[in-house]
C-alpha positions in Angstrom: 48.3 -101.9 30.1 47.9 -100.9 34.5 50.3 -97.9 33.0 48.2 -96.2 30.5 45.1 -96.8 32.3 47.3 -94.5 35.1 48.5 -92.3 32.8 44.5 -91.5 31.1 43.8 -91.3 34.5 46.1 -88.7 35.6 45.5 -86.9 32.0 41.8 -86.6 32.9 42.7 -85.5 36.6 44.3 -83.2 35.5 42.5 -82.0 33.0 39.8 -81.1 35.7 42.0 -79.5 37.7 43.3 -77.1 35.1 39.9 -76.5 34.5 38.5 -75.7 37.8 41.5 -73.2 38.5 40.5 -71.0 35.2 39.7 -67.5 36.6 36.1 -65.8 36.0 35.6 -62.4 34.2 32.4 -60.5 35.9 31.4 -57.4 33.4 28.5 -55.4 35.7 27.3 -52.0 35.3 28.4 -49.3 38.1 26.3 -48.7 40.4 27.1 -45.2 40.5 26.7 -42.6 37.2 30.1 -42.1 35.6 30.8 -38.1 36.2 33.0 -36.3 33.8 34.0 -32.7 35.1 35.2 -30.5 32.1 36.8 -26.8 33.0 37.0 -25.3 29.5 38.3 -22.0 29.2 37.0 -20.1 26.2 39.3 -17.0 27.2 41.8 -17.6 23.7 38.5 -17.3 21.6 37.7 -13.9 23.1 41.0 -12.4 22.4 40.8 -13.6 19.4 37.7 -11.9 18.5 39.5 -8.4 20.2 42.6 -8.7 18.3 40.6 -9.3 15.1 38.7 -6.0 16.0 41.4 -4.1 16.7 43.0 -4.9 13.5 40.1 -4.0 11.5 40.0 -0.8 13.7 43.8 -0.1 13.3 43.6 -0.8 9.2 39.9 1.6 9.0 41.7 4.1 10.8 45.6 4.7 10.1 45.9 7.6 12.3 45.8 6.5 15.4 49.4 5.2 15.8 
């Protein structure tokens, strides 16, 4: 019977200790603004827009070549 009382005892101890070590998880807002900087080239789309002319200027006029 002194053995099992121990035994609950130490359970319970132990219990609480296990307990008391479990780590926190803080979620808080920076205080800082999150910057993104984006450098977006938009160089392909204005070739694009000259090779398409120059095809249609090549195709209109056939004697250029």
């Amino acid at each position: 019977m002194k053995w099992r009382a121990v035994n609950s005892l130490g359970i319970v101890c132990s219990a609480f200790y296990l307990m008391g070590c479990s780590p926190t998880v803080k979620l808080e807002a920076p205080e800082k603004p999150i910057e993104i900087t984006m450098n977006i080239k938009i160089e392909h789309e204005i070739r694009l827009k000259v090779e398409k002319d120059v095809d249609a200027m090549i195709s209109s006029n056939k004697d250029l070549f």
